[in-house]
Every structure is written in structure tokens, then in C-alpha cells.
C-alpha positions as CSV (number, residue, x, y, z in Angstrom):
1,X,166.6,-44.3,-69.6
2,X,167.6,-40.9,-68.5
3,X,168.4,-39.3,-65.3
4,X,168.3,-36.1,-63.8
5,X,169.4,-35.0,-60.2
6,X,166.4,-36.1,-58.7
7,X,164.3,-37.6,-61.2
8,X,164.4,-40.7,-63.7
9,X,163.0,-40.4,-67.1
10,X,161.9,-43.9,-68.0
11,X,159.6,-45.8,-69.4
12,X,155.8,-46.6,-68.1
13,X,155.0,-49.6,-66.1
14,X,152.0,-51.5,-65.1
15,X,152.6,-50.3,-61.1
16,X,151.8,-46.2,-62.8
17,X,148.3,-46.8,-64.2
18,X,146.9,-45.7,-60.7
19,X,148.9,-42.1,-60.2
20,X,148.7,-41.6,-63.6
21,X,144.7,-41.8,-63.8
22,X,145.4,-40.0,-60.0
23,X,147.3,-36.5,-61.8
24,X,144.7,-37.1,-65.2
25,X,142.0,-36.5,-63.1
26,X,142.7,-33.4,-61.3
27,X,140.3,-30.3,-63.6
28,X,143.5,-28.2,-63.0
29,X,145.9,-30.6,-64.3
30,X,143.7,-31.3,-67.3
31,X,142.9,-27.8,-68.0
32,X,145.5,-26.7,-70.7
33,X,145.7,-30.8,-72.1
34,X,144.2,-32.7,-74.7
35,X,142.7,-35.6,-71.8
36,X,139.8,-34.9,-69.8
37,X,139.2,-35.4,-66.1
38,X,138.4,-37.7,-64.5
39,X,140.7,-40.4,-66.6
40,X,139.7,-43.6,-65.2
41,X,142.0,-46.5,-64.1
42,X,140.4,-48.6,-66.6
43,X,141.5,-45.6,-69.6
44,X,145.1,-45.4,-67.5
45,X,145.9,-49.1,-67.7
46,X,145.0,-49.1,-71.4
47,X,146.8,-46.0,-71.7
48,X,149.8,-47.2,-69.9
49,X,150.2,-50.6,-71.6
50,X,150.1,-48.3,-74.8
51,X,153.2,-45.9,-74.0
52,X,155.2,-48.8,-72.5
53,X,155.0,-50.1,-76.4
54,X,156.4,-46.8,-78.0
55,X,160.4,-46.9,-78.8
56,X,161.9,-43.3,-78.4
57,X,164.3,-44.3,-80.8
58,X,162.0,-43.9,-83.8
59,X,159.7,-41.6,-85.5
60,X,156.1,-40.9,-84.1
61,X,155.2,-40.4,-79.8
62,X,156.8,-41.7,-77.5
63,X,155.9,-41.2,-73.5
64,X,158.3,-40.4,-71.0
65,X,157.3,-41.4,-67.2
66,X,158.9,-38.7,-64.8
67,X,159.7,-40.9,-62.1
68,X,161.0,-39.5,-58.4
69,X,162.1,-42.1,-56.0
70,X,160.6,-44.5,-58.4
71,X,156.5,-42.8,-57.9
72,X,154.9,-41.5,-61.2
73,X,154.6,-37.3,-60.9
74,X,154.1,-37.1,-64.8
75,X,154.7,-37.5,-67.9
76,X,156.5,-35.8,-71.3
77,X,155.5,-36.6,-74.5
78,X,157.9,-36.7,-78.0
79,X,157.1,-36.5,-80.8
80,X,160.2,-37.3,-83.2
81,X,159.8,-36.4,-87.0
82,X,160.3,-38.6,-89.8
83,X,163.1,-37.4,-90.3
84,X,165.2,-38.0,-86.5
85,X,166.3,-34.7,-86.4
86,X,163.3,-32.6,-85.2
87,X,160.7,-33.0,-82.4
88,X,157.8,-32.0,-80.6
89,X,157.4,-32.1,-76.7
90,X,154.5,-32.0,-74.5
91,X,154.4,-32.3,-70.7
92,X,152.3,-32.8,-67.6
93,X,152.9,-33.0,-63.9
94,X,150.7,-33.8,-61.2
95,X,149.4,-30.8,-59.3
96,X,151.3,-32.0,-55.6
97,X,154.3,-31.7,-57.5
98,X,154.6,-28.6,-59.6
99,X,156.3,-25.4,-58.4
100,X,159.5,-27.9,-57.2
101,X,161.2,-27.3,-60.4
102,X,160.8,-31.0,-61.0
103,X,159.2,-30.6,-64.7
104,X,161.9,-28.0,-65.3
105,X,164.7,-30.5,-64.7
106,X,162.6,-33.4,-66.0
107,X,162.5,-31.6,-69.8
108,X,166.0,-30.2,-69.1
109,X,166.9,-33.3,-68.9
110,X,165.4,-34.9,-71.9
111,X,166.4,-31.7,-74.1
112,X,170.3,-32.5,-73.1
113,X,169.6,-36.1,-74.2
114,X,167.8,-34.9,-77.7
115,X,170.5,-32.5,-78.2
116,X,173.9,-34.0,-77.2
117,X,173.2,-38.0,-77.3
118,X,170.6,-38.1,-80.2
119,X,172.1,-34.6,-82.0
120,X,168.4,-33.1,-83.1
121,X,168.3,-30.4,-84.5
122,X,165.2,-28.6,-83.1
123,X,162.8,-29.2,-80.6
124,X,159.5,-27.1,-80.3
125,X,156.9,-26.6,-78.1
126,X,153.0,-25.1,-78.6
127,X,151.5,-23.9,-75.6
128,X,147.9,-22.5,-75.1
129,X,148.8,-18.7,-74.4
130,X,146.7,-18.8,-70.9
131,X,149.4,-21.5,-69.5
132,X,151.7,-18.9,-67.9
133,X,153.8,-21.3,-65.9
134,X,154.1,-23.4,-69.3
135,X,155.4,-21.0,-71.2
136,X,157.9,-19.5,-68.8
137,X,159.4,-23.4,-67.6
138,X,160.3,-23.0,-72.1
139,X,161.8,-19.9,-71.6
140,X,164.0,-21.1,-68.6
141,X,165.0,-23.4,-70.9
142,X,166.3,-21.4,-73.5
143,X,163.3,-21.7,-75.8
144,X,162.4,-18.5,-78.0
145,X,159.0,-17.7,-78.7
146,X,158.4,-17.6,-82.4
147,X,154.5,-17.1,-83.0
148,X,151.2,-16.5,-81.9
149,X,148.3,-17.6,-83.2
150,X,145.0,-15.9,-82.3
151,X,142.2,-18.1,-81.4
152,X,143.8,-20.7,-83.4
153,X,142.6,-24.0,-82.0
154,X,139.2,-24.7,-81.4
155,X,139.9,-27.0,-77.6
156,X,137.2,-28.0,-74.7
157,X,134.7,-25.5,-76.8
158,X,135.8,-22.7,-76.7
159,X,138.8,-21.0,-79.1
160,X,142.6,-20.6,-77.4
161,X,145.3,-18.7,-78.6
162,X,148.3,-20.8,-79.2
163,X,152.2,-19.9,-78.3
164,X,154.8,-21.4,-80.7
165,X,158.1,-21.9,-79.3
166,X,161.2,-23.6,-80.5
167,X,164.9,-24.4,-79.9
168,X,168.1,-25.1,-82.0
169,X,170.9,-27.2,-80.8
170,X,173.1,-24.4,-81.6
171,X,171.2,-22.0,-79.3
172,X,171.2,-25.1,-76.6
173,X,173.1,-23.7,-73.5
174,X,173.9,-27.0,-71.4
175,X,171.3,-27.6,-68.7
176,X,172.5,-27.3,-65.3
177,X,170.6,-30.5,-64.4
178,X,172.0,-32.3,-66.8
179,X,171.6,-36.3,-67.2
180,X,174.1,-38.2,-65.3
181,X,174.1,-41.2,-67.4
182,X,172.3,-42.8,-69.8
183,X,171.0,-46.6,-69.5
């Protein structure tokens, strides 16, 4: 569907279910996300056989796989408004594969896809406040914080502070990664 330098963005097959219950399961992974660990194979193949449903193309989630040499390493969710020109994003990378700049370039990627192919408007983010490395790979990216909400959301018992950031397409500076092509 979209790729990067080094990595496709694609959708999820039947072959992932295993990696992707493997980088669901890991307590550090899970930490800042809405899944628990451990994420069974069983949950993963049902999970899987869900996102490979979803069309990007219209309003609601949709799941990206981050594919490198064709192995699973994560995932980025969008959500797309009703009304096409707005979205949500969401990501996770397994742990053996963060600090490579590989989810950097795999939501560089997608934003250069929402912004020049699909022409969205705005893309924002909301990050709990503790997820350092989170909320600087959004600020690489161009995205401005624009609030902080106080123990705002009430996640794995306890309350987190929350981080809202977003982008324009008019603020969009091109992503050096960029996508080479789009199938």
C-alpha cells in the first residue's frame, strides 16, 4: 500500500497473527496502549482477520501492518473522520525494533500519504504524557503540542495525564522518508 525506504505499510495477513501476539505481549510494549500483555495467538488471529477487513479509504479504523523485509515489527492505527479530511493515528512497535527510527519513517510515511495523496487536512495524535519517546517521534514529525490534560483518562487503574498534539497540511514539511510509490 505504501512504502517507505525500508519499510512497507500494508495490510495484515494471516502469516502476522504470531509476531503480532509476539510484540502485544511484551509489558513494555503494552505499557502506554489500550491491549494488555500477554495477547494470545488465539486474540491475534481474531484480531488480525479483523484489520485485514478495514478499508483505509473510508471513515472509521483502519490498521496499518509495518512491514520490514516482509516480517511484522508493528502496527499504526487511523482513524479517519466522517468527514475524510481529518484523522487520528496511533502506533506500536515491537520492543527489538524501536530506537531504529523505523516507527519514525513508518508514520512519516503514512502522514506524506494522508497529506499529499489523500489531501487531509489534520492529523492528531494523544499521547499519555509519561511516553517520552512517543511524544518526541510527533515532534520530529512536525506535530505541535496543543494541550494537556491532567489526570485525564482513567487507563490500567490508575489516572494518566494526556498530551494532545496535532498537524495541519499547511504546516506539513515533506518527510525526508517519503513514500516511493503507492500501490
Amino acid at each position: 500500500m505504501i512504502t517507505t525506504e525500508r519499510l512497507e505499510l500494508r495490510r495484515f495477513r494471516p502469516e502476522d497473527a504470531e509476531a503480532f501476539s509476539a510484540y502485544r505481549s511484551v509489558p513494555e510494549v503494552a505499557r502506554f496502549q489500550s491491549f494488555t500483555a500477554p495477547f494470545s495467538l488465539e486474540e491475534a488471529q481474531r484480531t488480525v482477520a479483523s484489520y485485514a477487513e478495514g478499508d483505509p479509504l473510508q471513515a472509521g479504523w483502519f490498521q496499518y501492518a509495518i512491514a520490514l523485509d516482509g516480517l511484522l515489527i508493528g502496527d499504526i492505527g487511523l482513524n479517519t473522520f466522517d468527514n475524510l479530511m481529518q484523522a487520528d493515528i496511533g502506533y506500536t512497535l515491537a520492543q527489538e525494533y524501536q530506537g531504529n527510527g523505523y516507527a519514525t519513517e513508518a508514520v512519516g510515511g503514512l502522514l506524506e500519504h494522508l497529506f499529499t495523496v489523500r489531501e487531509l487536512h489534520r492529523v492528531s495524535a494523544e499521547v499519555d504524557a509519561r511516553n517520552v519517546a512517543s511524544a518526541r517521534l510527533l515532534e520530529r514529525l512536525g506535530f505541535q503540542q496543543e494541550g494537556f490534560r491532567p489526570q485525564n483518562t482513567w487507563f490500567k487503574d490508575e489516572w494518566t495525564d494526556d498530551l494532545l498534539f496535532g498537524l495541519l497540511r499547511s504546516d506539513f514539511s515533506s518527510y525526508r522518508g517519503q513514500p516511493k510509490h503507492e500501490r
